[in-house]
C-alpha positions as CSV (number, residue, x, y, z in Angstrom):
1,X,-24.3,-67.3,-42.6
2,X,-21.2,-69.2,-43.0
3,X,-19.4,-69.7,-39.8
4,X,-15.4,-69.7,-39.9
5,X,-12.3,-70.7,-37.4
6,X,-12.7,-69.1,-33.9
7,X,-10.6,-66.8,-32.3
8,X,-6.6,-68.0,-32.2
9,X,-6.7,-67.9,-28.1
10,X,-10.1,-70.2,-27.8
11,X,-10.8,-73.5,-28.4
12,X,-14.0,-74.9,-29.5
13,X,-15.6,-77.4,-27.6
14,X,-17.1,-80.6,-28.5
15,X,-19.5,-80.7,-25.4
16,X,-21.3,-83.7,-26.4
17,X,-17.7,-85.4,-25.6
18,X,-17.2,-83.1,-22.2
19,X,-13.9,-81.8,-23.8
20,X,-12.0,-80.1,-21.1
21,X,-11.1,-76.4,-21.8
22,X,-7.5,-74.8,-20.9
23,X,-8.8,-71.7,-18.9
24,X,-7.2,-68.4,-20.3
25,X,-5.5,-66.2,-17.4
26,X,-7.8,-63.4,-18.0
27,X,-11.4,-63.7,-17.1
28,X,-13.4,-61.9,-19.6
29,X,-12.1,-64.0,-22.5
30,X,-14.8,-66.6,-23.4
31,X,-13.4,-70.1,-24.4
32,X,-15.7,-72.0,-27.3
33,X,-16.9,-68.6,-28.5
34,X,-17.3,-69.2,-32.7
35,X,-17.8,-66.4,-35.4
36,X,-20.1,-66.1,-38.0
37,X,-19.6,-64.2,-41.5
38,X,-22.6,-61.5,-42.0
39,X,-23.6,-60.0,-45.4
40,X,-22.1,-59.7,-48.6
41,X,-18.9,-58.1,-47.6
42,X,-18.6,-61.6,-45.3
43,X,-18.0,-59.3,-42.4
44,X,-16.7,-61.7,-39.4
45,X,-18.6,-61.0,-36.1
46,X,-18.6,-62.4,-33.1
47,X,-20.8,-65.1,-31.6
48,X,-21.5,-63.8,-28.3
49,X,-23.5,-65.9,-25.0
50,X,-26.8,-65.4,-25.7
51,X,-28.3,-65.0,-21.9
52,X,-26.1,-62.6,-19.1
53,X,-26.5,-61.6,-15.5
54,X,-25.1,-59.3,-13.1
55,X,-25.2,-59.2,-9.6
56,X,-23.4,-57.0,-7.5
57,X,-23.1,-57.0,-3.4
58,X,-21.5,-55.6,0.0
59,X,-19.7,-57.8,1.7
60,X,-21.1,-58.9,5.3
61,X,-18.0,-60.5,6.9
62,X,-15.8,-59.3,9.2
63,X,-12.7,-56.9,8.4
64,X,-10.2,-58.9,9.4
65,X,-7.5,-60.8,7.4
66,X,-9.0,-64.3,9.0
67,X,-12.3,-64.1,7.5
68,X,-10.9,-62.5,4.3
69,X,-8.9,-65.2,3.8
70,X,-11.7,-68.1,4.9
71,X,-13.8,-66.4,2.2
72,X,-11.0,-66.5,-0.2
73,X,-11.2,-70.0,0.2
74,X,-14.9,-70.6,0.0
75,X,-15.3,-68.5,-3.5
76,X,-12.8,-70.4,-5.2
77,X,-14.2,-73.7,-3.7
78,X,-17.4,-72.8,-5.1
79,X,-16.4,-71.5,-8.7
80,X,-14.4,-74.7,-9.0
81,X,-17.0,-77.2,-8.8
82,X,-19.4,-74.8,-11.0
83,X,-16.8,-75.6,-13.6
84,X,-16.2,-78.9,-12.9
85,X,-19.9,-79.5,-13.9
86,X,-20.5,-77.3,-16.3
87,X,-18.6,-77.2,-19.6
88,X,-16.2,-73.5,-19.8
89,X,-18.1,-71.8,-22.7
90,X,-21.1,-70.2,-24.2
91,X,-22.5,-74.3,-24.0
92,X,-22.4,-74.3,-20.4
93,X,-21.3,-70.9,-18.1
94,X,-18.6,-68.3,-17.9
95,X,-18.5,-66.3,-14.5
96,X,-16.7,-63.2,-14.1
97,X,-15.6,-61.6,-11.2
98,X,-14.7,-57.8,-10.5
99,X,-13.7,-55.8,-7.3
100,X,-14.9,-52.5,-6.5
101,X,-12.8,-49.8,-4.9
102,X,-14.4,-50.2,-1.5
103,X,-13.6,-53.5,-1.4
104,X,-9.8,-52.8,-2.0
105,X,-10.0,-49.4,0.6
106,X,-12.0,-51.3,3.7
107,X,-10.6,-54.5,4.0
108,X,-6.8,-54.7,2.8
109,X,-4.3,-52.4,4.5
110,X,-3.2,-49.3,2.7
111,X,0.6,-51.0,2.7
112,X,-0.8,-53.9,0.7
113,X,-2.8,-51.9,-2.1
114,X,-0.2,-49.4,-2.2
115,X,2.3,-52.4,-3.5
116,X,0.0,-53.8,-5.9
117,X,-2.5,-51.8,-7.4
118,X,-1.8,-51.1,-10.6
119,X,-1.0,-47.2,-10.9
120,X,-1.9,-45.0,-14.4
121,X,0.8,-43.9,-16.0
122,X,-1.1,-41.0,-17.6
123,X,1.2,-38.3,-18.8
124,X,3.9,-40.3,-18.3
125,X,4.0,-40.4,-14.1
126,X,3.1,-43.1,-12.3
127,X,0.2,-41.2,-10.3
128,X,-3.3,-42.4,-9.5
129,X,-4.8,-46.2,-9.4
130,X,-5.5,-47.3,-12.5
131,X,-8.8,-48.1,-11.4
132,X,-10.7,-45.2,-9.9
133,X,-14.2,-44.4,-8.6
134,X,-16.7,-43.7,-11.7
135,X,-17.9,-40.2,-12.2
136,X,-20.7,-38.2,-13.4
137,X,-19.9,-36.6,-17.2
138,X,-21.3,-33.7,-18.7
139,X,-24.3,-35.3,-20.5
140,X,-25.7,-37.2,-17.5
141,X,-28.7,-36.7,-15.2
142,X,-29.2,-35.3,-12.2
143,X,-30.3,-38.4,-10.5
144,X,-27.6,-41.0,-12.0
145,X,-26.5,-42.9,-9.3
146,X,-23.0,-43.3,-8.6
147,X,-22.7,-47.1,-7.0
148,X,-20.3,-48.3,-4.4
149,X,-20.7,-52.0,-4.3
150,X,-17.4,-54.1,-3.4
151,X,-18.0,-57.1,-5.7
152,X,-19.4,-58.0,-8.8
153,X,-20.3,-61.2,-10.7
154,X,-21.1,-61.4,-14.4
155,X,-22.8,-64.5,-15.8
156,X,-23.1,-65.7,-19.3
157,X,-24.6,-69.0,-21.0
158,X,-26.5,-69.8,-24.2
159,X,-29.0,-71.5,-21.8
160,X,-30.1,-69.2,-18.9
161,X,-31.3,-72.1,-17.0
162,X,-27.5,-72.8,-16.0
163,X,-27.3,-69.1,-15.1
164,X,-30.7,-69.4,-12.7
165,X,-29.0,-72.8,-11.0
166,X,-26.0,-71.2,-10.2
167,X,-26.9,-67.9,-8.5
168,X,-29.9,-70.1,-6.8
169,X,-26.9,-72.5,-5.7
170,X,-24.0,-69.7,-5.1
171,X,-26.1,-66.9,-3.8
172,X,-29.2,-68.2,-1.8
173,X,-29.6,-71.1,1.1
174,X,-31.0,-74.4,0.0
175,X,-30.4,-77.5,-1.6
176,X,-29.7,-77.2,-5.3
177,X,-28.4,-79.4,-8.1
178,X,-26.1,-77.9,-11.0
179,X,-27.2,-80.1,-14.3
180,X,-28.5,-82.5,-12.0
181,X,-25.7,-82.8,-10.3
182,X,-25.9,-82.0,-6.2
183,X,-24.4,-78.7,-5.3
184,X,-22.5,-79.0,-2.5
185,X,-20.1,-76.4,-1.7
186,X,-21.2,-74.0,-3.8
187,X,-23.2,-71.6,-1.3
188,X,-21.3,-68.6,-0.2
189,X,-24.5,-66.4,-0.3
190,X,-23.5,-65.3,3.9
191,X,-20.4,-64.0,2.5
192,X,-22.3,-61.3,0.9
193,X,-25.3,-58.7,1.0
194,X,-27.0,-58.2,-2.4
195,X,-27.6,-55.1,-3.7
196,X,-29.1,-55.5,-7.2
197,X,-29.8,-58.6,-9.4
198,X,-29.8,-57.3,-13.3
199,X,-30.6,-60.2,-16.5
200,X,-30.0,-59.3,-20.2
201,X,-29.5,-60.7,-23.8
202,X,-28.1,-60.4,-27.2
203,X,-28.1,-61.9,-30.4
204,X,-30.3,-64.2,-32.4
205,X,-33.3,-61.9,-33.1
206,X,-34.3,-61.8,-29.3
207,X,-34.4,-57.5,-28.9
208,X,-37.0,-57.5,-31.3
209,X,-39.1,-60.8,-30.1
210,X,-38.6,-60.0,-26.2
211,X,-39.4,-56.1,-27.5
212,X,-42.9,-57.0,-29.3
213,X,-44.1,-59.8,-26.8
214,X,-43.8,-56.8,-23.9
215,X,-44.9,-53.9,-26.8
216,X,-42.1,-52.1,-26.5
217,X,-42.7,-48.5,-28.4
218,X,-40.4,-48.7,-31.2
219,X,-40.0,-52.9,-30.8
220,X,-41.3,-53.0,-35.1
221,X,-39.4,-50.9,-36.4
222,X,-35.9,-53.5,-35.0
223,X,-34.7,-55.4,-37.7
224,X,-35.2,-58.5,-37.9
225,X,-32.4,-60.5,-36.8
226,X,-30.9,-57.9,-35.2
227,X,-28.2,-58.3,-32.4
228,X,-29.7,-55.4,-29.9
229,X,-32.2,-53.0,-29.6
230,X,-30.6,-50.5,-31.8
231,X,-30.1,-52.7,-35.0
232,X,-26.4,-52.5,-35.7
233,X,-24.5,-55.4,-34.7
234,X,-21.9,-55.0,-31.4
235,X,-19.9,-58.3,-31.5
236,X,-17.6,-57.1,-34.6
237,X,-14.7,-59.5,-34.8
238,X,-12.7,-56.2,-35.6
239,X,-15.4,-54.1,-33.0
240,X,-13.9,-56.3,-30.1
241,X,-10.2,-56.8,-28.2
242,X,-8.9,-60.0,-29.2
243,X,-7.1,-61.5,-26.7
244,X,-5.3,-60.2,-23.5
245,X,-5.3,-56.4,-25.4
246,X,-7.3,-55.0,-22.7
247,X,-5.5,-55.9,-20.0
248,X,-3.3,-53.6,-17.8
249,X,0.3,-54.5,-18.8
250,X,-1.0,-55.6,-22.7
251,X,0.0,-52.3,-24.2
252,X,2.7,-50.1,-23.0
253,X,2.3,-46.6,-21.4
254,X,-1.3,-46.9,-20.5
255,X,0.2,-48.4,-16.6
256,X,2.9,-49.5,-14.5
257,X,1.8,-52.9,-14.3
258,X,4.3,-55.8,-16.3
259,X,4.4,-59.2,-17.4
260,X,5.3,-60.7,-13.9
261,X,3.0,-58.1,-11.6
262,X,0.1,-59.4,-9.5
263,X,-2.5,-57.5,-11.6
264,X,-1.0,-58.7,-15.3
265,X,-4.1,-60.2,-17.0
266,X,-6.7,-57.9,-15.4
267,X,-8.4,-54.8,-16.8
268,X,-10.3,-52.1,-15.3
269,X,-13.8,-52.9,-16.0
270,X,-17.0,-50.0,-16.0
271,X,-20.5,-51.3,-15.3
272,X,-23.3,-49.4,-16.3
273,X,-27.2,-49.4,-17.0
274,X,-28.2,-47.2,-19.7
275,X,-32.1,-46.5,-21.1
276,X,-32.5,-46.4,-24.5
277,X,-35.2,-44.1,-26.2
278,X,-36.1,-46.5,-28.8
279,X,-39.0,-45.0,-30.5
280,X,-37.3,-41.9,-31.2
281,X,-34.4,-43.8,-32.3
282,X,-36.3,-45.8,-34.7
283,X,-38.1,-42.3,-36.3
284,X,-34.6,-41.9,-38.1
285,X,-34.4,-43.4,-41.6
286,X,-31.5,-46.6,-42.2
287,X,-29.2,-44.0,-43.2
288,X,-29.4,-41.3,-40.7
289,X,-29.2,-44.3,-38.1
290,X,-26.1,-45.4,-39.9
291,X,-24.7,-42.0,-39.8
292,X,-25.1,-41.9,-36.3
293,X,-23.8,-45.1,-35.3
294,X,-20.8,-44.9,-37.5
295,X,-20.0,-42.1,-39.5
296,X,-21.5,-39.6,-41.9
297,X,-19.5,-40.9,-44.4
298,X,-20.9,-44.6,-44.6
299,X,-22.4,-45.9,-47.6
300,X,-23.8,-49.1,-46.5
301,X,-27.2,-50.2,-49.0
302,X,-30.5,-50.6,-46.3
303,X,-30.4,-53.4,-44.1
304,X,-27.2,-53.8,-43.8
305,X,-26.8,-54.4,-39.9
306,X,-22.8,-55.5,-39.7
307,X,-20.6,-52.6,-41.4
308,X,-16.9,-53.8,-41.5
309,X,-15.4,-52.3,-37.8
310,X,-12.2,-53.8,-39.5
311,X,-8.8,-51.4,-38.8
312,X,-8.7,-49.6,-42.1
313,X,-12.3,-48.2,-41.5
314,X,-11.2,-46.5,-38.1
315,X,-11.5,-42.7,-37.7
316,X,-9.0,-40.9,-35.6
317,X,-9.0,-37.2,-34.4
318,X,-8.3,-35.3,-38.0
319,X,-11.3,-37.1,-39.2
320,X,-13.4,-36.6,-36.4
321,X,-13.1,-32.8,-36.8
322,X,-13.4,-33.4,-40.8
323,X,-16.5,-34.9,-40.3
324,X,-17.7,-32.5,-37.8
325,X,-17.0,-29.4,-40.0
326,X,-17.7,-30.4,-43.2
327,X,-21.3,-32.4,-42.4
328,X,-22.4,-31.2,-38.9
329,X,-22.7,-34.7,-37.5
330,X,-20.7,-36.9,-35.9
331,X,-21.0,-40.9,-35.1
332,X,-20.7,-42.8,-32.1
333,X,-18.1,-45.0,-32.9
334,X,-16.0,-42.1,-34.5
335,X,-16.2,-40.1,-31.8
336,X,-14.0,-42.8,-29.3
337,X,-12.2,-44.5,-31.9
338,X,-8.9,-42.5,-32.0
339,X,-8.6,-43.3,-28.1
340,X,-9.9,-46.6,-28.4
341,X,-7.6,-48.0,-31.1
342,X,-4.0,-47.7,-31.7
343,X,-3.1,-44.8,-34.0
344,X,0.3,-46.0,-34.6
345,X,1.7,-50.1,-35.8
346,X,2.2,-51.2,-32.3
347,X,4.0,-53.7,-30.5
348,X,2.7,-55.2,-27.4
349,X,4.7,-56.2,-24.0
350,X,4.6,-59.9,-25.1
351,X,6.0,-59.1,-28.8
352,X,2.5,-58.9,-30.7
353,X,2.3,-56.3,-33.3
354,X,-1.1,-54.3,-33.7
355,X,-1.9,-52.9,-37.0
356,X,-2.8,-49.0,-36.8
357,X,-6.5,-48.8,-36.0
358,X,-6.6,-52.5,-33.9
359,X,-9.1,-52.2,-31.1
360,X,-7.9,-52.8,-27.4
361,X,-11.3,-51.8,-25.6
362,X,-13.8,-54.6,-25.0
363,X,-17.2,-54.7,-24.7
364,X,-19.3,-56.8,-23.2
365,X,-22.6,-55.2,-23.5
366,X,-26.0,-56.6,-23.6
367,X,-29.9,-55.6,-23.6
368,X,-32.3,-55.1,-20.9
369,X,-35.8,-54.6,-20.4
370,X,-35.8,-54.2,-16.2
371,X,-36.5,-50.8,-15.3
372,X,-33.7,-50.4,-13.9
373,X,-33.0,-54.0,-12.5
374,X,-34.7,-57.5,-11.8
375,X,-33.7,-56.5,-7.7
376,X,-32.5,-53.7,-6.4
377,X,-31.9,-53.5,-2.6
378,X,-31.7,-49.5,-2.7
379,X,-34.2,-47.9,-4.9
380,X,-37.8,-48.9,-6.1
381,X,-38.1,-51.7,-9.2
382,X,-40.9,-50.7,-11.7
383,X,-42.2,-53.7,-13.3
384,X,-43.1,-51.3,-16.3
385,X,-40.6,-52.9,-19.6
386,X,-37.8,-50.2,-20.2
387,X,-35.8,-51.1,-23.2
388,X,-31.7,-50.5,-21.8
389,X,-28.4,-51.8,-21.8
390,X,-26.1,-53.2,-19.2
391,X,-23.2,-51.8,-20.3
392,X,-19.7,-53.6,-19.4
393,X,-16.9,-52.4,-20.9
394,X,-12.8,-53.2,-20.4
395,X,-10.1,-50.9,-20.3
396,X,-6.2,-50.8,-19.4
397,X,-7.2,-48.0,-17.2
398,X,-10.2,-46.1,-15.9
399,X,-8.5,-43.1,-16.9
400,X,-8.6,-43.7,-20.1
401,X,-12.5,-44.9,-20.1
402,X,-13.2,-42.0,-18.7
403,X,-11.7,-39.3,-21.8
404,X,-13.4,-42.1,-24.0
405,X,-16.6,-41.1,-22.1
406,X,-16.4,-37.3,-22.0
407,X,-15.7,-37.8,-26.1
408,X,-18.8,-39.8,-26.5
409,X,-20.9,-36.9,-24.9
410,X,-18.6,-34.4,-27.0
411,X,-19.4,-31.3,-25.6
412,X,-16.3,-29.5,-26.8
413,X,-16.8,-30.6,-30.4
414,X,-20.5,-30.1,-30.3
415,X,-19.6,-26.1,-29.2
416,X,-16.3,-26.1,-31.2
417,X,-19.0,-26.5,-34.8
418,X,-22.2,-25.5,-33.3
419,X,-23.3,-29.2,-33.8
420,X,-27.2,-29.6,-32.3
421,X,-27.6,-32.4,-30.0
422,X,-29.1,-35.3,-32.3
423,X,-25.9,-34.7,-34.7
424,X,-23.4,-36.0,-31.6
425,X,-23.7,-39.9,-31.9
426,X,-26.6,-40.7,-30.3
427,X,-25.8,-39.6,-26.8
428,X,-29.6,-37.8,-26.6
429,X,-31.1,-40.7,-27.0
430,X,-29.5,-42.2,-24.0
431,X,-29.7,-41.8,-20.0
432,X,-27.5,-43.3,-17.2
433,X,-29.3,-44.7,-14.2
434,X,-26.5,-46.4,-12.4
435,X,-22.5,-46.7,-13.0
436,X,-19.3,-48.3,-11.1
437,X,-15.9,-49.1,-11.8
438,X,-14.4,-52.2,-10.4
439,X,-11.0,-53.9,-10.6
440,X,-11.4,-57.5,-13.0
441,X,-8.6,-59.2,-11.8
442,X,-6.9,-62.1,-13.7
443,X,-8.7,-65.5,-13.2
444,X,-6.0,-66.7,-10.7
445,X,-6.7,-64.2,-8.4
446,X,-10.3,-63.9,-9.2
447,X,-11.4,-65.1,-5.4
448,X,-11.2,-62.0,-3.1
449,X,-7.4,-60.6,-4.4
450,X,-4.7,-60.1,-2.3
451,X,-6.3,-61.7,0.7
452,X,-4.1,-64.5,1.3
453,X,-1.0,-62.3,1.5
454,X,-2.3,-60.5,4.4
């Protein structure tokens, strides 16, 4: 595979020469990230961190603006000198750091988050946060659980030794080294009660080598080389946001945030865990899978694991309805494009202009085998391999994720063509275990925002 330039707003980095990295202002953009070219079509894809965790906590400190604001201090302490040692990158570690709404409702006055919080602009009135509490859709189980943690941390590195040193050193008492290297001012672990601990991959063949060594049903039928459990690659160059296009202020009319506002160069961000029914999944031939993934009308030969996501090949709502009268099935990318995609040439807030069908959802997605999580401070772990996904994904407003959700179950496209469940994407194939929105804030306010204006 012949690897090409990387995106225009990263740099890659020599590591071997410790080449420091000019941090972007939003946090889920990953400096030194490169992309490869897949197949014959030279389809450019995104070379994603190969090792993630998540883990997500209550805080256990005072509610008072004093110890807000000493915490405030301690976090960013500590995520500086992470990144003073380690290199910025997929090479070394990228931490991200969300909010969730509890966080925002039980320890900053209502005064303060009424000024700032970024507000949806949905139907054109400036009405509810643009981050709100996550919700059960029509497709889900009785038992999903509806999580109400305050923060969140997301860690991703090519090696996941540098991920195991830093939540050791961050999260849990004790002497530690980062890269050899003493840690110390990194603990902030009695800031914070952990509630669940959850570890993942992607890329470079490891869903089907992690998914035979633990005999996964359905682990050899994967492809080989494939990027997650269900074959098709995620990390499309054309698949993904480039750049700040997630963010709140990015594209106009999605919320009231600007340029010059607090929140500018944060997103709403959904976490997820998600069980995959992999054997059944695999009993479909290339083609059906295809079909489902994408659309009906795909033509891809077999094997082909990285059909162009470029803007051309998008699918809005006539086609969606095309597709679901004239072949009784409908994909899963279809069915959310039109919302996640521009269906117009449009210009951003900072004078970009996005071709009809560019993507400005992200996703940071990757596999799991923990049934449902490595810890879990509320609920029973079984130590029985699941194959799942820890879903992340980023939007300019939970609003919008959540018609982008209710599409993906389709219900009133299934009953408007009498489709049967296994010709809506692939939602019968899947079940939700846990789900949370938070609040991603931009990286310079990534340590307990809005605290030090209290």
């Amino acid at each position: 595979m012949a690897q090409t330039a990387p995106f225009d707003w990263a740099k890659v980095v020599d590591y071997s020469k410790r080449v420091p990295v000019e941090p972007p202002k939003t946090q889920y953009e990953i400096p030194g990230v490169t992309i490869e070219e897949h197949g014959p079509d030279r389809v450019p894809v995104v070379v994603v961190p190969l090792w993630h965790a998540v883990v997500t906590a209550k805080l256990a400190i005072p509610r008072e603006a004093a110890a807000l604001k000493r915490a405030q201090q301690r976090l960013a302490l500590a995520l500086e000198e992470i990144e003073s040692i380690y290199p910025l990158g997929p090479h070394g570690i990228h931490i991200q750091v969300a909010y969730g709404l509890p966080y925002f409702r039980n320890y900053l006055p209502p005064a303060l988050t009424d000024q700032y919080m970024p507000r949806s602009l949905e139907n054109g009135a400036r009405g509810d946060w643009a981050v709100t509490d996550a919700i059960r859709f029509p497709k889900d189980p009785p038992d999903l659980v509806l999580e109400q943690n305050d923060i969140c941390f997301h860690f991703k590195s090519d090696y996941r030794s540098h991920i195991d040193e830093v939540i050791r050193a961050l999260f849990f008492a004790g002497e530690y080294f980062l890269n050899g290297i003493p840690a110390t001012r990194v603990y902030v672990g009695d800031l914070f009660t952990i509630t669940s601990i959850r570890r993942g991959f992607v890329g470079r063949d490891m869903p089907r080598l992690i998914a035979q060594r633990l005999r996964i049903p359905g682990a050899d039928k994967i492809p080989a080389g494939a990027e997650l459990f269900m074959g098709f690659t995620s990390s499309h160059l054309h698949g993904l946001a480039e750049g700040n296009l997630p963010s709140f202020e990015t594209i106009p009319g999605f919320t009231d945030q600007t340029p010059t506002s607090y929140f500018a160069h944060g997103t709403m961000m959904h976490l997820s865990h998600i069980v995959i029914d992999l054997e059944r999944w695999y009993q479909y031939s290339y083609r059906e899978r295809l079909h489902r993934m994408f659309n009906p009308r795909r033509t891809e030969p077999e094997g082909h694991l990285s059909p162009s996501q470029a803007p051309e090949t998008s699918t809005f709502r006539e086609g969606l309805e095309e597709d679901a009268r004239t072949y009784r099935l409908v994909g899963h990318n279809e069915q959310m494009q039109f919302l996640s995609r521009v269906d117009k040439e449009t210009t951003t807030v900072y004078g970009k202009t996005l071709p009809k069908g560019t993507v400005f959802f992200l996703r940071q997605d990757f596999d799991t085998v923990e049934n449902p999580f490595e810890f879990w401070a509320e609920g029973p772990v079984d130590p029985t391999p699941k194959p799942g996904v820890h879903f992340i994904g980023m939007a300019p407003s939970a609003q919008l994720f959540e018609r982008m959700r209710r599409e993906m179950d389709g219900v009133e496209l299934q009953q408007r063509y009498n489709l049967p469940d296994e010709n809506v994407g692939f939602t019968k194939l899947l079940t939700t275990t846990h789900r949370q929105n938070f609040l991603l804030p931009p990286r310079a306010h990534r340590s307990f925002p809005l605290a030090e204006l209290l």
